[in-house]
N, C-alpha and C positions, 0 to 999 in steps of 0.2 A: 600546648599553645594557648589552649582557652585558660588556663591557669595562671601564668603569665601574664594575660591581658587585665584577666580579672584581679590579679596582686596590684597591676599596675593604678589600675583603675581607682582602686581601694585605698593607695597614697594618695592619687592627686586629690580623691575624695577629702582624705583625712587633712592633705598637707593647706590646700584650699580654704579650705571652710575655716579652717581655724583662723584666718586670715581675712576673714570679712568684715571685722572691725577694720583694717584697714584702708577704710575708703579717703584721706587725707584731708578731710576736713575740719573746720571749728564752727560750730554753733554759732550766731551772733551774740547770745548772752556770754559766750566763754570767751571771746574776740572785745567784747564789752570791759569783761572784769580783769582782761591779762592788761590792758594797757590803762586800767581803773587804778591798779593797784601799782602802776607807774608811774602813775601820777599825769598821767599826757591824753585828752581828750581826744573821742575818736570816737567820727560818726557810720553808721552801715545805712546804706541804702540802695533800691532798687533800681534800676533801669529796666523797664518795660520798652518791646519791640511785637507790638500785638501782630505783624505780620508773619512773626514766623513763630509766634505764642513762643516767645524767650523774654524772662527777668531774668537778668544778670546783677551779681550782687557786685558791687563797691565800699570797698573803705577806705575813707578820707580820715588825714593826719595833718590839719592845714591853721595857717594863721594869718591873717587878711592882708596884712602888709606885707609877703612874698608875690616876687613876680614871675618869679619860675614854677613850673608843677612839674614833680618827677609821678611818672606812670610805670606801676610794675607790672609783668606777664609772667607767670608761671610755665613751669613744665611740664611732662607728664609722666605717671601722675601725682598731679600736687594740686595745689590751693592758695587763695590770697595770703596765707597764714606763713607761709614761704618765705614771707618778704618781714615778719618781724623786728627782724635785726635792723632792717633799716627804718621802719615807720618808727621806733624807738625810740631812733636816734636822735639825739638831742641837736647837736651838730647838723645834721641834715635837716632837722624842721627849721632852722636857723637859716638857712640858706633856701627851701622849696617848699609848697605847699606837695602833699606826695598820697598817692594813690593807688593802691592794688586791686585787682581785679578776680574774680575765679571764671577762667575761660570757660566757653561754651561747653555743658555737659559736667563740669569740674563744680567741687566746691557746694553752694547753693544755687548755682547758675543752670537749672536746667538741668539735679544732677543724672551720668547717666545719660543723658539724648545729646550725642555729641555732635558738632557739626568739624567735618575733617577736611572743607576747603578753609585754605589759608587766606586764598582771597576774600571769601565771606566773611571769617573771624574778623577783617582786618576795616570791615565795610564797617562793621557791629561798632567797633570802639570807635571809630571815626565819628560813629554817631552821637557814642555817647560823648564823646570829647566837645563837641557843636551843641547838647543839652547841657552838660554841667559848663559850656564857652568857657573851653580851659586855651588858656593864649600861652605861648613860651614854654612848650613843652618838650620835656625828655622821655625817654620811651625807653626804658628797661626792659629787656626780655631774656630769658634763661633757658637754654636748649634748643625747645618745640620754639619757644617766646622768642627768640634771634629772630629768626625769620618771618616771624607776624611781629616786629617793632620795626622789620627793616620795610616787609611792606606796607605800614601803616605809614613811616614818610611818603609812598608813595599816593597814596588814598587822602591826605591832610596835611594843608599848608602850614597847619599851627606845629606840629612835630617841627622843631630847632635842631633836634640832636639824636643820636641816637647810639642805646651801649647794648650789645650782642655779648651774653656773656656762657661762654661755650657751646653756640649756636649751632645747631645740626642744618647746617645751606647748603654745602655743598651734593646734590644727587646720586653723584657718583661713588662719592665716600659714606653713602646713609647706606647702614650697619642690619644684617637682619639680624633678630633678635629670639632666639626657637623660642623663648616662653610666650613672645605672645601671641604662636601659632595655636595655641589655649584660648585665646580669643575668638578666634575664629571655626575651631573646630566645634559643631554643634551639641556634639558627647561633652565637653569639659567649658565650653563657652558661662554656661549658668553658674558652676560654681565658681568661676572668678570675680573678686571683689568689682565691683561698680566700676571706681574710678580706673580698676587698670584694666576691664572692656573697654572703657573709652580711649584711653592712651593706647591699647593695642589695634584699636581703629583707626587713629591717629597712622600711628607709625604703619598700617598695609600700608597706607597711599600715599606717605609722606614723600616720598623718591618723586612720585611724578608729580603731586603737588609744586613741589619745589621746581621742576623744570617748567611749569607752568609761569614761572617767576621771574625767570631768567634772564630775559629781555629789559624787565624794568630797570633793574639795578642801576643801570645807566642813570636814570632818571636822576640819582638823588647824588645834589650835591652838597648837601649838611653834613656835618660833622658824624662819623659813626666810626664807634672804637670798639672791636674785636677782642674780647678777653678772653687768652682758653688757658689752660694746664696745659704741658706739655708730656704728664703721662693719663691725661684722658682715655679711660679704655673702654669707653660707651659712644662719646664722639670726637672721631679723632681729630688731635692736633692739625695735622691736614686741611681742615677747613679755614686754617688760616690764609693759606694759600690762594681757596679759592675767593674769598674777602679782598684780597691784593691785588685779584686780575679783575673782580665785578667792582668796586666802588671807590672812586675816583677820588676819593677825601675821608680814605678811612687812616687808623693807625691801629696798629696791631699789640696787644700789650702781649706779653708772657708771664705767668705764675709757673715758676720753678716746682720742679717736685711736685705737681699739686695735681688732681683730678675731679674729675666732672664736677663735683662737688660744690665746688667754690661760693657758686651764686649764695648758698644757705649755708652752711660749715663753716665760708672764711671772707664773710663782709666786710674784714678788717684790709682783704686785698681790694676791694672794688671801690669802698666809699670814696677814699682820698680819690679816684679817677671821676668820679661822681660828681664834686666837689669842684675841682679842675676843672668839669665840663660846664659847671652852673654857674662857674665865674666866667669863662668864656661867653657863656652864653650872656650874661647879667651885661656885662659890658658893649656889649655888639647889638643890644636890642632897642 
């Protein structure tokens, strides 16, 4: 038995470690020269919150004559660098000044010191929305990020819109996950990369987090559009369901064939809904 333990050991050792380059982030200089060399300016900067000693890092993709600002949220784990495909895009700066973020713990934000109430993350960007006085805002979130862009309408009357794109809300359908029982186990906890202790922090208490939430939804009557695959096999289709019965002015999109994935893999399904929403919004303001 003690042989066994010890083989075991001795993979997660080997299979681990090798894997600590893994923490998913970009440098500012590397974040600098990817969109240098695309010709499309792009600034990084900090948000300081000395109360709870967090800088949060921001990049901004903006041009002064846009009156929408799209705001991106990551999942976990990941990083502002996530959202690429759209700061890019030529067509979306035409339309929005746009914004990503690396949540609490993720990224440069704190990496590593995670904070795993939802309600706090959603207090944090509120703030910084009121420092950088971003007006006519859309709120992007991917996974974890659904459900902190959906409570962030509730926290900020400037959120207009808001796009959920494969969003983990529903409590009842949040999924356990055995690797990141690695997390938390104190034997294998250290050799897990940075960023996936924090997302495995994350997800112990996302289930009751989320019921912590439940009551608001009511709240919000903007615009919020539900994007999932329907062979999602991390978070299920399912929560479209629960999006139907909590928010009272959402619409449901579907991507055929397609999984978790989508927000980074296939922003050729999302933007045009992006797009749609920034024209609605553009007109209505």
């Amino acid at each position: 038995m003690r042989t066994i333990s010890f083989i075991i050991f001795v993979i997660l050792v080997s299979g681990l470690t090798s894997c600590t380059v893994l923490q998913w982030r970009a440098s500012d200089q590397e974040i600098k020269t990817h969109f240098k060399e695309r010709g499309i300016a792009s600034q990084i900067s900090y948000f300081n919150i000395d109360s709870l000693d967090l800088k949060l890092r921001v990049q901004a993709v903006k041009q002064s004559k846009n009156a929408i600002n799209l705001l991106f949220f990551h999942g976990s784990p990941s990083s502002l660098s996530a959202w690429n495909g759209y700061l890019e895009d030529t067509l979306l700066l035409k339309k929005a000044n746009m914004y990503a973020v690396d949540r609490p713990g993720y990224g440069y934000s704190n990496f590593g010191n995670e904070i795993t109430s939802i309600k706090m993350q959603a207090r944090i960007i509120s703030q910084l929305i009121q420092h950088l006085n971003l007006k006519n805002c859309i709120a992007v979130g991917a996974s974890y990020g659904g459900p902190l862009v959906a409570r962030l309408a509730v926290e900020n009357s400037n959120i207009k819109g808001v796009v959920m794109i494969s969003p983990a809300i529903d409590p009842k359908q949040e999924k356990k996950i055995w690797a990141s029982r690695l997390t938390q186990w104190w034997l294998t906890r250290w050799l897990v990369p940075t960023a996936y202790r924090v997302a495995g922090d994350e997800k112990t208490v996302h289930a009751e987090e989320l019921e912590l939430l439940e009551d608001d939804w009511k709240k919000i009557t903007i615009p919020v559009l539900h994007i999932h695959g329907n062979k999602d096999d991390l978070v299920p289709y399912g929560n479209t369901n629960y999006s139907k019965s909590k928010f009272s002015n959402v619409r449901i999109i579907t991507t055929n064939n397609t999984g978790h994935e989508i927000s980074w893999a296939k922003p050729e399904l999302i933007k045009p809904h992006l797009i749609t929403l920034i024209n609605a919004i553009s007109e209505n303001k």
